[in-house]
Biopython code that builds the backbone (N, CA, C, O; Angstrom):
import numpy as np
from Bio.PDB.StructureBuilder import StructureBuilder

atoms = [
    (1, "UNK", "N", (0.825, -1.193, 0.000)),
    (1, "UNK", "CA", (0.000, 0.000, 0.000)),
    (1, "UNK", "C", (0.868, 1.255, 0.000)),
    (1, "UNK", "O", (0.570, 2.350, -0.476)),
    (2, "UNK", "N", (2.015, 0.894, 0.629)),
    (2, "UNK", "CA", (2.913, 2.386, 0.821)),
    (2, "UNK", "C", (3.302, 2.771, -0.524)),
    (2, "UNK", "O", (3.062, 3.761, -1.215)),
    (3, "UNK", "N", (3.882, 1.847, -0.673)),
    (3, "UNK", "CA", (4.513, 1.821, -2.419)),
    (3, "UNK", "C", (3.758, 2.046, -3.452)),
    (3, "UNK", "O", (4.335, 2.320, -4.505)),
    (4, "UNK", "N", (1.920, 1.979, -3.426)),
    (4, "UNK", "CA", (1.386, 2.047, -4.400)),
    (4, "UNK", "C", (0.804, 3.943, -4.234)),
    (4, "UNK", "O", (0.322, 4.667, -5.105)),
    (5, "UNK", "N", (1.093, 4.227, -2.858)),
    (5, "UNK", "CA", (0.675, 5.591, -2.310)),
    (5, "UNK", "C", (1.977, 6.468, -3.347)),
    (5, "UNK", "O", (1.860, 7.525, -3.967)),
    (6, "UNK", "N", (3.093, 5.615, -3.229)),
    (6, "UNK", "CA", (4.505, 6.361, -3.694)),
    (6, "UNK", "C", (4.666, 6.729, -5.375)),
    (6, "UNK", "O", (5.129, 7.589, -6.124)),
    (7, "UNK", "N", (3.987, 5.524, -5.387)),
    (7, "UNK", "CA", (4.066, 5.517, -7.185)),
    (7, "UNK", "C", (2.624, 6.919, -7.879)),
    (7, "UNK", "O", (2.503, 7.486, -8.965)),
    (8, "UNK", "N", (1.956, 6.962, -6.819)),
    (8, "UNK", "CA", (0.869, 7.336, -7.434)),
    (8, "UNK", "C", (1.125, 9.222, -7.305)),
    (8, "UNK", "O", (0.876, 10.083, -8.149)),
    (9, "UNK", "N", (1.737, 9.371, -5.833)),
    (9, "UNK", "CA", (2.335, 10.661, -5.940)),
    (9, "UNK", "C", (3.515, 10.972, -7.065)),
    (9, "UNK", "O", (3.627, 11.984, -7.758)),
    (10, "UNK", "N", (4.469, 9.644, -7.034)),
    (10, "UNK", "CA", (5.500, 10.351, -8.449)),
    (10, "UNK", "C", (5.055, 10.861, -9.364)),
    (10, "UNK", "O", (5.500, 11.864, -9.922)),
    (11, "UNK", "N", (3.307, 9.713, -9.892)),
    (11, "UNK", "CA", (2.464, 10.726, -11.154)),
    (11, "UNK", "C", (2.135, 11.679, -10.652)),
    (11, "UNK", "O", (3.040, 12.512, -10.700)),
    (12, "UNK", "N", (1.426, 11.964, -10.252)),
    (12, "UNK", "CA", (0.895, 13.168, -9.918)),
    (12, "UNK", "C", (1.676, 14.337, -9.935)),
    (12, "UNK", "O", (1.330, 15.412, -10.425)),
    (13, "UNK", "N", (2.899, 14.047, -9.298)),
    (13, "UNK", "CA", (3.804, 15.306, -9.296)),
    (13, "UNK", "C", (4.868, 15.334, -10.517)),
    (13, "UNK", "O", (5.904, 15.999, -10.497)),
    (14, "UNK", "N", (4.472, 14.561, -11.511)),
    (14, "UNK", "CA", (5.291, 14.695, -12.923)),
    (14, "UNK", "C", (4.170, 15.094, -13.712)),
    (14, "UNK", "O", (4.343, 16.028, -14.495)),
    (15, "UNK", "N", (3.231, 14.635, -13.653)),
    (15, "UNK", "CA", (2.140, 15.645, -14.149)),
    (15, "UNK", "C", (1.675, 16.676, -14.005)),
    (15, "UNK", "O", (0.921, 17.083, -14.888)),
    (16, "UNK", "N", (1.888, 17.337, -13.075)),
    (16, "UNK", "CA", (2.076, 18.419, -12.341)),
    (16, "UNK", "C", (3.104, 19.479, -13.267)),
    (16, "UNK", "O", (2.701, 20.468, -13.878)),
    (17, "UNK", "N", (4.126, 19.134, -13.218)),
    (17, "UNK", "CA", (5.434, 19.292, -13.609)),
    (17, "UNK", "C", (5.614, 19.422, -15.024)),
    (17, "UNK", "O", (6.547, 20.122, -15.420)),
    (18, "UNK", "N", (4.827, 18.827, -15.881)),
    (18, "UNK", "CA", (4.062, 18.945, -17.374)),
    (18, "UNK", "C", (3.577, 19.736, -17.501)),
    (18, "UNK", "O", (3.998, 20.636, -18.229)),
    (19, "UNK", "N", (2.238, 19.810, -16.736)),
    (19, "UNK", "CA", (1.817, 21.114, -16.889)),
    (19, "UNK", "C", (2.160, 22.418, -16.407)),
    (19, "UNK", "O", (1.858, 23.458, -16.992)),
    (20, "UNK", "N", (2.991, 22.324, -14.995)),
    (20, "UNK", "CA", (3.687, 23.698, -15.369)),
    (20, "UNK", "C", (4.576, 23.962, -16.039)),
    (20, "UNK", "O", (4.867, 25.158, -16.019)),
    (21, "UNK", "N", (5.297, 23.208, -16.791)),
    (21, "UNK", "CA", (6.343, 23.706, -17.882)),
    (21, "UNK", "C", (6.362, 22.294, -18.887)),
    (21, "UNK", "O", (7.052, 21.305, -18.639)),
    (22, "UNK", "N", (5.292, 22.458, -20.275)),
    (22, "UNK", "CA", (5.329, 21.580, -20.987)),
    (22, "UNK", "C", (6.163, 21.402, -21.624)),
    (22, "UNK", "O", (6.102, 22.218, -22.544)),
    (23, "UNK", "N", (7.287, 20.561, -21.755)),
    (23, "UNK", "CA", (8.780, 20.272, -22.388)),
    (23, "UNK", "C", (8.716, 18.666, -22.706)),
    (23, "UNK", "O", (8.079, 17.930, -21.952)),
    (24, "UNK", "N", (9.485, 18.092, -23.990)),
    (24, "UNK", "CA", (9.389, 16.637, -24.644)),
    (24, "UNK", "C", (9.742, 16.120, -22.905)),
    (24, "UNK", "O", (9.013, 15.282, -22.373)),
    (25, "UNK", "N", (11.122, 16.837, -22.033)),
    (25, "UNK", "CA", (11.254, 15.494, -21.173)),
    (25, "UNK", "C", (10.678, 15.657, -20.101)),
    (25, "UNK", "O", (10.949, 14.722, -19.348)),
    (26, "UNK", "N", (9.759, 16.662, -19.481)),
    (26, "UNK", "CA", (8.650, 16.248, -18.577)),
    (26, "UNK", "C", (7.746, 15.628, -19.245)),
    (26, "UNK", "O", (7.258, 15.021, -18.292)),
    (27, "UNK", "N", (7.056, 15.255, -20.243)),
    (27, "UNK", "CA", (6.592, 14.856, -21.067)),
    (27, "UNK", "C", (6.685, 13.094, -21.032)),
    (27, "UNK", "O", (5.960, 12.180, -20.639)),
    (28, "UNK", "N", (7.914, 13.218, -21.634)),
    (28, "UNK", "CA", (8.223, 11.581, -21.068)),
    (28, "UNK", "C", (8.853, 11.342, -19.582)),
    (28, "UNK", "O", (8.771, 10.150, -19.286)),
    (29, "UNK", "N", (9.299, 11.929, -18.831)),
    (29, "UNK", "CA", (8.814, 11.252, -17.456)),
    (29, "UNK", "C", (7.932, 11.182, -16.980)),
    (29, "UNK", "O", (7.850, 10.246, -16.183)),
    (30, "UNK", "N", (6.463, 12.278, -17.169)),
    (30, "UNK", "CA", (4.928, 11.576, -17.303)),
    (30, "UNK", "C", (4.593, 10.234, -17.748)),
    (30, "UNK", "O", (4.108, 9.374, -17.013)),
    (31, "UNK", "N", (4.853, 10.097, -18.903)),
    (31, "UNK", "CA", (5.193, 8.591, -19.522)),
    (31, "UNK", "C", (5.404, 7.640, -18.530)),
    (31, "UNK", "O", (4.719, 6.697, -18.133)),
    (32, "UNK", "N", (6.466, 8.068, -18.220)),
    (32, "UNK", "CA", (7.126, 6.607, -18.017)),
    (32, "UNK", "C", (7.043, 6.152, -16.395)),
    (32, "UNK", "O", (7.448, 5.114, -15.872)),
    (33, "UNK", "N", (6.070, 7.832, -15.533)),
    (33, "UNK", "CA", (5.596, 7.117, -14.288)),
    (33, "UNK", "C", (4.578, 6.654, -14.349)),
    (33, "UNK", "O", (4.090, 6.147, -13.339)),
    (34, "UNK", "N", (3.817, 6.666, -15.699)),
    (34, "UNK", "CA", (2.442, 6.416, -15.797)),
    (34, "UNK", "C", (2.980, 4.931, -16.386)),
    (34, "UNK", "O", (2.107, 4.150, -16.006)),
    (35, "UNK", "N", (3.822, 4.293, -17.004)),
    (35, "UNK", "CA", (4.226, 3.057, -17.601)),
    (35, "UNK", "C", (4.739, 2.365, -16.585)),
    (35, "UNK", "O", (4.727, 1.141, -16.719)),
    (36, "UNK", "N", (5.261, 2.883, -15.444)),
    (36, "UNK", "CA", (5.501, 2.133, -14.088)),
    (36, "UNK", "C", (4.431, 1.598, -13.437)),
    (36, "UNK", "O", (4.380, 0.419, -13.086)),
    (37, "UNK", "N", (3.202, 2.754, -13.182)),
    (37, "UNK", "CA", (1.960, 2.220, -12.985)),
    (37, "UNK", "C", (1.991, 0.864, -13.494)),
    (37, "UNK", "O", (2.737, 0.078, -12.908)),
    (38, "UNK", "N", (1.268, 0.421, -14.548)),
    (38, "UNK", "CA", (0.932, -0.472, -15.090)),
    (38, "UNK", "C", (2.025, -1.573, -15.143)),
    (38, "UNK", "O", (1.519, -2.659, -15.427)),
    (39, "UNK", "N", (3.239, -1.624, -14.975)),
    (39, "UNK", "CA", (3.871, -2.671, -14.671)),
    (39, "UNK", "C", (3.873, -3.050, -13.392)),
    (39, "UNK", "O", (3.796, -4.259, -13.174)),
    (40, "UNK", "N", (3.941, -2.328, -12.515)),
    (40, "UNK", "CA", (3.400, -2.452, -11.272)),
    (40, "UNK", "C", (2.127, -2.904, -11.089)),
    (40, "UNK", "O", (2.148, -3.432, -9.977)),
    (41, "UNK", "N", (1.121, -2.990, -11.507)),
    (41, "UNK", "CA", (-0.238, -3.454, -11.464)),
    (41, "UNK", "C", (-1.143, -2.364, -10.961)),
    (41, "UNK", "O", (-2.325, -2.696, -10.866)),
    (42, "UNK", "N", (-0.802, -0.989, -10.579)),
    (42, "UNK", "CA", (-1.003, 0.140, -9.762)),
    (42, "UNK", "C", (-2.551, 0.751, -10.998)),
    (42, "UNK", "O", (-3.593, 1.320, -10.676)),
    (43, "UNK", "N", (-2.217, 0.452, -11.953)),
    (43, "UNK", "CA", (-3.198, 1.526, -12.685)),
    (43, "UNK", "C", (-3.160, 0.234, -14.184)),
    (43, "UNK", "O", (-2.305, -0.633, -14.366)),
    (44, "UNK", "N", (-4.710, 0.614, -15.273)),
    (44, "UNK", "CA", (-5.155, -0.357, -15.897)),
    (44, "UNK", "C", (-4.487, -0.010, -17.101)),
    (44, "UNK", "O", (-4.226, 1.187, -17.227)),
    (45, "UNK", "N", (-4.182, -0.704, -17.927)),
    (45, "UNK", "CA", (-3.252, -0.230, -19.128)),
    (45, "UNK", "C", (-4.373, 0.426, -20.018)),
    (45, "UNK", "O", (-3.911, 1.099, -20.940)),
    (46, "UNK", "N", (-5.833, 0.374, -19.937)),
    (46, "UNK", "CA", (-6.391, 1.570, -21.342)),
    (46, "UNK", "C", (-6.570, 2.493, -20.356)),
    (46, "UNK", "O", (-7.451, 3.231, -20.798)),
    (47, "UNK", "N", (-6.172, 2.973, -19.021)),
    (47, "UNK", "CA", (-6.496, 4.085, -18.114)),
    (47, "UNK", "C", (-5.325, 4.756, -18.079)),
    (47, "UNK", "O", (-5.398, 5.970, -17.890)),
    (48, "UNK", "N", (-4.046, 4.159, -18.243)),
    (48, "UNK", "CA", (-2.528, 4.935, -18.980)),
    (48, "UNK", "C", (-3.118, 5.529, -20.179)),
    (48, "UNK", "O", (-3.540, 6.660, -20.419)),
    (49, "UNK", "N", (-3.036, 4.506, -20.831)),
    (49, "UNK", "CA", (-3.368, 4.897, -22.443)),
    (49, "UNK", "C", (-4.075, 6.206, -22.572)),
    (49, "UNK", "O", (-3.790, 7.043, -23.429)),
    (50, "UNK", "N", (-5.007, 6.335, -21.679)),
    (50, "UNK", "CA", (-6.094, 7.697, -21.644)),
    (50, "UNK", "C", (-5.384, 8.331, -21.537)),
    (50, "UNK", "O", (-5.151, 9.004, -22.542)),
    (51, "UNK", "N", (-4.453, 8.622, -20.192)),
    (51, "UNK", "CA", (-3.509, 9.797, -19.828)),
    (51, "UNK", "C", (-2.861, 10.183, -20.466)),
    (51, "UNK", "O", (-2.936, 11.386, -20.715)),
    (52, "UNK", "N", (-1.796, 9.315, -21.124)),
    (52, "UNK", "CA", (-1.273, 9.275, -21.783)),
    (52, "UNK", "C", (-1.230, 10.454, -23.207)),
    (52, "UNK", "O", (-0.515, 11.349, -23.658)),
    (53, "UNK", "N", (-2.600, 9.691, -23.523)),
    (53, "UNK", "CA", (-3.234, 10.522, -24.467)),
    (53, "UNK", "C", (-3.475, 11.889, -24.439)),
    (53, "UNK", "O", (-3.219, 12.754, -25.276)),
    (54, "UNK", "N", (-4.009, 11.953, -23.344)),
    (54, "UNK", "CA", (-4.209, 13.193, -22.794)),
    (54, "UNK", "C", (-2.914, 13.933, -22.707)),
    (54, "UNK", "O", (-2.936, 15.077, -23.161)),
    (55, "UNK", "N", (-2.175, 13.645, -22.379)),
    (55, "UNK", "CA", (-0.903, 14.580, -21.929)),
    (55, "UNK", "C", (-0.481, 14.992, -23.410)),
    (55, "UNK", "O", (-0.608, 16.119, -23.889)),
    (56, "UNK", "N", (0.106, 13.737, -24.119)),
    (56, "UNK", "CA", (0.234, 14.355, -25.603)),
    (56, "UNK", "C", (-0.753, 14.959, -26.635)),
    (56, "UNK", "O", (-0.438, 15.022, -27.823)),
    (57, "UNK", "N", (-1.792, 15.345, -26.237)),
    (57, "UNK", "CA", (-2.335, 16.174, -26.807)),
    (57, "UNK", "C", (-2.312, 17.443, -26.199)),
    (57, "UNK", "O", (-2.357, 18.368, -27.010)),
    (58, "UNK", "N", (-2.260, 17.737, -25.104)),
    (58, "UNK", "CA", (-1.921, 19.004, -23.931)),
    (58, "UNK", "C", (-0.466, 19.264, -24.688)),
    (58, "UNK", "O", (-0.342, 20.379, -25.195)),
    (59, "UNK", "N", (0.506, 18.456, -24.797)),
    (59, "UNK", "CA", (1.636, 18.721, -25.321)),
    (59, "UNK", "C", (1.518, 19.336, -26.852)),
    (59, "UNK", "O", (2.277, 20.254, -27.162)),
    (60, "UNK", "N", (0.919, 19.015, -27.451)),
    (60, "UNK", "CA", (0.529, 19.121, -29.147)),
    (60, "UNK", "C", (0.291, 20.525, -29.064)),
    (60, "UNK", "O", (1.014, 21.394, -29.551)),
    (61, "UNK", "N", (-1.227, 20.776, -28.136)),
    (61, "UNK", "CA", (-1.645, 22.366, -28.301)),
    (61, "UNK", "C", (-0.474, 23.544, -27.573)),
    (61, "UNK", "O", (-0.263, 24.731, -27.821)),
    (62, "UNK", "N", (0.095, 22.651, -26.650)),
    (62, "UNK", "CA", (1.533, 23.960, -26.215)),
    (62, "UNK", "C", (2.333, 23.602, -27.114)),
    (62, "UNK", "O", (3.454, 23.607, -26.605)),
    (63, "UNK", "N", (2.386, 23.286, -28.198)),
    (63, "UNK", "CA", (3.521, 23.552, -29.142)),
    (63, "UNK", "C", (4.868, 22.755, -28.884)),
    (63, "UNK", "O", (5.775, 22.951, -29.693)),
    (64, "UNK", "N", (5.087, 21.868, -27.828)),
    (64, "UNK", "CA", (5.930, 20.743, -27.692)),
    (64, "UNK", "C", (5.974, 19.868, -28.781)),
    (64, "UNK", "O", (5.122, 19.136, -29.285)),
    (65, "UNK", "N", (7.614, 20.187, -29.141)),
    (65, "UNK", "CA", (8.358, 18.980, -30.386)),
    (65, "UNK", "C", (8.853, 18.030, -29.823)),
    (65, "UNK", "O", (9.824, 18.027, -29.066)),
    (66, "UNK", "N", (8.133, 17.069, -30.205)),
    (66, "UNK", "CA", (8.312, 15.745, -29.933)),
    (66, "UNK", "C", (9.456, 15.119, -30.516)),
    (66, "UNK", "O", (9.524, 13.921, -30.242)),
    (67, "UNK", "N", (10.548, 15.644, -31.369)),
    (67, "UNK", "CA", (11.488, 15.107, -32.570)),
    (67, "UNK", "C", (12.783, 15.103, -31.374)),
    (67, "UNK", "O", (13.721, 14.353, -31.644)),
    (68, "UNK", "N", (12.849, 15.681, -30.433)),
    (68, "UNK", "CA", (13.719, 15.436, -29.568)),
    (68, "UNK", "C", (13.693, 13.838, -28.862)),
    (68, "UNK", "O", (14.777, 13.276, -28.707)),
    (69, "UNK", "N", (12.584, 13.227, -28.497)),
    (69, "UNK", "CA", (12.525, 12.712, -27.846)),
    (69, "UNK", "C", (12.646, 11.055, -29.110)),
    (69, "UNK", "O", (13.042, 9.921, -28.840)),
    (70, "UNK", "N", (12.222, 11.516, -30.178)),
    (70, "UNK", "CA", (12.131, 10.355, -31.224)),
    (70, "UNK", "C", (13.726, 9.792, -31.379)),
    (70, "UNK", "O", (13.939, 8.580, -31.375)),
    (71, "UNK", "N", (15.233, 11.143, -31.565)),
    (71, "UNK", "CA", (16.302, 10.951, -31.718)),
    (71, "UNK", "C", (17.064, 9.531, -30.947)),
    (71, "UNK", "O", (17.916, 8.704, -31.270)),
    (72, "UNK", "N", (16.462, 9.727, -30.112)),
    (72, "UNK", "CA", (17.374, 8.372, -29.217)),
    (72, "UNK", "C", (16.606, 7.437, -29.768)),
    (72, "UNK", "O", (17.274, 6.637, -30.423)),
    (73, "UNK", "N", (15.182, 7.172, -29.757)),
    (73, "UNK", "CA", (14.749, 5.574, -30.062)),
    (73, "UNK", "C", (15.088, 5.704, -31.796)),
    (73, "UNK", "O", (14.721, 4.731, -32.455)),
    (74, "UNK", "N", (15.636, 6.631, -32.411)),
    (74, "UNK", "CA", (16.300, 5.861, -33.609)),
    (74, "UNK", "C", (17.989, 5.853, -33.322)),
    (74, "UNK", "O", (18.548, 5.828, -34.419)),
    (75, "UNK", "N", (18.737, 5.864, -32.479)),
    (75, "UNK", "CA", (19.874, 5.336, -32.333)),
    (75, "UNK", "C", (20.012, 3.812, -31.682)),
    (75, "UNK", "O", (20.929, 3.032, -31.940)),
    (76, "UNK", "N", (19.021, 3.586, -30.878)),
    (76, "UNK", "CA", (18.555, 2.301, -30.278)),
    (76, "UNK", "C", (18.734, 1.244, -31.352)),
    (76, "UNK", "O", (19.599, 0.388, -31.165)),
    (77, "UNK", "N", (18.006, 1.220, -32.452)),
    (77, "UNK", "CA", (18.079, 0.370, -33.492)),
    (77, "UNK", "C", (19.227, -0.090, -34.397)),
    (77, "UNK", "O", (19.451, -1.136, -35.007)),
    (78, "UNK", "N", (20.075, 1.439, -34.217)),
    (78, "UNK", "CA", (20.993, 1.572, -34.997)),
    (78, "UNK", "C", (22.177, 0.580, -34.784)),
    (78, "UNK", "O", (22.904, -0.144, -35.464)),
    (79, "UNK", "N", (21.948, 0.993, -33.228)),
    (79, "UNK", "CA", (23.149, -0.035, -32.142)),
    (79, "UNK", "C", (22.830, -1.569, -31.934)),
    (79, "UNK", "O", (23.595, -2.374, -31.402)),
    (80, "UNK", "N", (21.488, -1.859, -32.476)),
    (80, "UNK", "CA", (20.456, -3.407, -32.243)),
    (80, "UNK", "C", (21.189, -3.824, -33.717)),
    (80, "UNK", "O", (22.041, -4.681, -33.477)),
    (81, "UNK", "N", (21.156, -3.628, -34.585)),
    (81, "UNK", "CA", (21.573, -4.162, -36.082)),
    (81, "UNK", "C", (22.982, -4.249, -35.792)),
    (81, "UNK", "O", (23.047, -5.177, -36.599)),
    (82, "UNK", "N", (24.195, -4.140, -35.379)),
    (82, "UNK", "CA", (25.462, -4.759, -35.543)),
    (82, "UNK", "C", (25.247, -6.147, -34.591)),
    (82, "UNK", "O", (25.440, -7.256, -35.091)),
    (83, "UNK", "N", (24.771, -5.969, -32.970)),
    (83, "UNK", "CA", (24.615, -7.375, -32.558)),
    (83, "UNK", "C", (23.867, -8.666, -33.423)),
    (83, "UNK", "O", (24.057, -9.879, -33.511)),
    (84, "UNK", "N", (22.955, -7.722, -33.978)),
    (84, "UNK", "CA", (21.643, -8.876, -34.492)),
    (84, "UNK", "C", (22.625, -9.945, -35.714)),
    (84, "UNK", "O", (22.481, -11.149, -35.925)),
    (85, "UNK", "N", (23.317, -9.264, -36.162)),
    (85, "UNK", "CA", (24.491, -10.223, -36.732)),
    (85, "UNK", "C", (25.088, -10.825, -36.457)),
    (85, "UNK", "O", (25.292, -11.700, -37.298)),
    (86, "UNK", "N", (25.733, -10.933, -35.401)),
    (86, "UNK", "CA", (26.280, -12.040, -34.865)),
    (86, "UNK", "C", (25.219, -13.037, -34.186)),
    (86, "UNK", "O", (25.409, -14.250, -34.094)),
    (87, "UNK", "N", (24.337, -12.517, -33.829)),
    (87, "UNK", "CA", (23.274, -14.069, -33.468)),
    (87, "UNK", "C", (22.670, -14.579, -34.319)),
    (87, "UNK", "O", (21.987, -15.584, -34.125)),
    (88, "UNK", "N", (22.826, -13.817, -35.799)),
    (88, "UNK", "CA", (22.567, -14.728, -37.131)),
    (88, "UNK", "C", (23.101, -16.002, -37.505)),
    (88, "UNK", "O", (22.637, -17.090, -37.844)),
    (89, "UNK", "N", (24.557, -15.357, -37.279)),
    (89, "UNK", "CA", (26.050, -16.489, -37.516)),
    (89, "UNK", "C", (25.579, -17.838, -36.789)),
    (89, "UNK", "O", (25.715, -18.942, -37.318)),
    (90, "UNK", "N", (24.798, -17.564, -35.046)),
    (90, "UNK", "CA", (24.925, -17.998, -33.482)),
    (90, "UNK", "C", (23.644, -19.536, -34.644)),
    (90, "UNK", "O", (23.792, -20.752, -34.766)),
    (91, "UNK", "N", (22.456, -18.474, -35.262)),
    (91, "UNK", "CA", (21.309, -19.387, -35.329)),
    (91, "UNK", "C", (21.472, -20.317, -36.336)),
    (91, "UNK", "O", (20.855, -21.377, -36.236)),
    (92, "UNK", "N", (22.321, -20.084, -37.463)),
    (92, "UNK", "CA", (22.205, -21.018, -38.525)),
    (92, "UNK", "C", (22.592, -22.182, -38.287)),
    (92, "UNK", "O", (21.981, -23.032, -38.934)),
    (93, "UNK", "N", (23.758, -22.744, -37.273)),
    (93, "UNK", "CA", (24.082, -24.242, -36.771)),
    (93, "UNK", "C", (23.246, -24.524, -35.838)),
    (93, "UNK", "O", (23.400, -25.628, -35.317)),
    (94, "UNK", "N", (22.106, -23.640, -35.325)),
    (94, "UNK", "CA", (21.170, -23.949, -34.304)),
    (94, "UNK", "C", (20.309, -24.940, -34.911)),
    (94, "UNK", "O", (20.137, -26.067, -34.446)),
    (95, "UNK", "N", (19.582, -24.326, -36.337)),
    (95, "UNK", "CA", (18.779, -24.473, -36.903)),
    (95, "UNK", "C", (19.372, -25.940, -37.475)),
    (95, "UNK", "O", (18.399, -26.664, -37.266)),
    (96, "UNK", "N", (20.184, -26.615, -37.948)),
    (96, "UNK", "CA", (20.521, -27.814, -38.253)),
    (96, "UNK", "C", (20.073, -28.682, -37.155)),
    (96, "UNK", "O", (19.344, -29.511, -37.698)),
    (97, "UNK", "N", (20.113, -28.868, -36.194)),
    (97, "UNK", "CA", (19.571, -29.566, -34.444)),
    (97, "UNK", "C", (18.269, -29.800, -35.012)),
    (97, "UNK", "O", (17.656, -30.858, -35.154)),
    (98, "UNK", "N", (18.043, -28.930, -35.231)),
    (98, "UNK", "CA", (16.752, -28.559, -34.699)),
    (98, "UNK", "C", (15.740, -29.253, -35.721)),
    (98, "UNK", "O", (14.609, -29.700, -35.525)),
    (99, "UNK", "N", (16.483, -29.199, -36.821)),
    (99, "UNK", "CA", (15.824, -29.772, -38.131)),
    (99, "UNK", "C", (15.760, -31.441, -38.098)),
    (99, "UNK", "O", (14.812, -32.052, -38.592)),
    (100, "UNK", "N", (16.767, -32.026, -37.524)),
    (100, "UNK", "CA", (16.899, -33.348, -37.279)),
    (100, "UNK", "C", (15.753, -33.832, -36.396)),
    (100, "UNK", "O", (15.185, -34.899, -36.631)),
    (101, "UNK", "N", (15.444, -33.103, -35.463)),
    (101, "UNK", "CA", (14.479, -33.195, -34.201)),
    (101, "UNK", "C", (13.410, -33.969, -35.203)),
    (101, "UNK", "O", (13.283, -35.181, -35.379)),
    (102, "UNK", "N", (12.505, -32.602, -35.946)),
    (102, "UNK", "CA", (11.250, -33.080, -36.595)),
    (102, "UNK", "C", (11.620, -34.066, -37.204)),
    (102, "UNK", "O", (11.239, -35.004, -36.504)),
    (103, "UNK", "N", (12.316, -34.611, -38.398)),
    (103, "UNK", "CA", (12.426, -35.636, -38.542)),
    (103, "UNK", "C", (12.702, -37.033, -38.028)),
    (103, "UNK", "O", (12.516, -38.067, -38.669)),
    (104, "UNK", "N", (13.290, -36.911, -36.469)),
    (104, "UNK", "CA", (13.126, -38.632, -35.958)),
    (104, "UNK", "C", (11.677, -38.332, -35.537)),
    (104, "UNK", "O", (11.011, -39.362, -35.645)),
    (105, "UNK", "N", (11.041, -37.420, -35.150)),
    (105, "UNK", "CA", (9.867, -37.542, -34.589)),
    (105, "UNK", "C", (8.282, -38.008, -36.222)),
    (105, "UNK", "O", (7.097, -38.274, -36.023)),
    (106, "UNK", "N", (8.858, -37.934, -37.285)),
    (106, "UNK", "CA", (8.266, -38.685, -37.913)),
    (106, "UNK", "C", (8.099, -39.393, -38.519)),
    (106, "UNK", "O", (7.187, -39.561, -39.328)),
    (107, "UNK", "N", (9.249, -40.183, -38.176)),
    (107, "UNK", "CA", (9.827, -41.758, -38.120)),
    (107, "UNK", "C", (9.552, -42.145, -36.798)),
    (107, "UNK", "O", (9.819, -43.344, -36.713)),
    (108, "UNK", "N", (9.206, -41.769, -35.885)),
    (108, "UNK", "CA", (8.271, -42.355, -35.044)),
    (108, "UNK", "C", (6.878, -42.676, -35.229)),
    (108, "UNK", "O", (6.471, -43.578, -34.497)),
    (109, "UNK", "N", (6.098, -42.196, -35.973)),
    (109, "UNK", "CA", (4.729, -41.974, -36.267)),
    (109, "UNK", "C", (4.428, -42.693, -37.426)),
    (109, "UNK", "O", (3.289, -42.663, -37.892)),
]
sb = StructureBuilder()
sb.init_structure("model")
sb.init_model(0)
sb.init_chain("A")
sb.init_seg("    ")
for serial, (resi, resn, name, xyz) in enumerate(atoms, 1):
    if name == "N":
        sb.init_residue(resn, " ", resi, " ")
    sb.init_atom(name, np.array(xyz, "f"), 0.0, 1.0, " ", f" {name:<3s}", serial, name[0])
structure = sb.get_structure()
């Protein structure tokens, strides 16, 4: 109960904090205490979603650019595509195993 009292003031006072000075990163730390909610079990995921909503549209009409906040989740990907290659290399001798499997299993049948 304490903890769900704690989580519920962090929203509140980042929403708060939005609306007195609408900026992309009060913006997304609204977000993302409202995305704690719901991993926490604290609040219903289409009752985020509402807020959510709500906030970025409050953000839209104050004229908050969102292109700041887009920059990092396209470097994220950027840095995901050199690993994703090497677990290509990792899957193709996986996939030989694996192929043998189905076949004793229908030579069993």
């Amino acid at each position: 109960r304490e903890k769900n009292i704690g989580i519920k003031k962090d929203i509140k006072s980042a929403v708060k904090a939005f609306h007195a000075n609408p900026t992309a990163t009060t913006l997304a730390a609204a977000h993302s205490e409202l995305d704690t909610a719901v991993k926490k079990g604290l609040l219903k995921k289409n009752t985020v979603a509402r807020r959510k909503s709500a906030l970025s549209k409050a953000a839209k009409e104050a004229g908050v650019k969102l292109e700041a906040a887009k920059k990092p989740a396209a470097k994220a990907p950027a840095a995901k595509k050199a690993p994703a290659t090497k677990p290509a290399a990792k899957k193709a001798p996986a996939k030989k195993p694996a192929a043998k499997k189905p076949a004793a299993k229908k030579a069993d049948k």
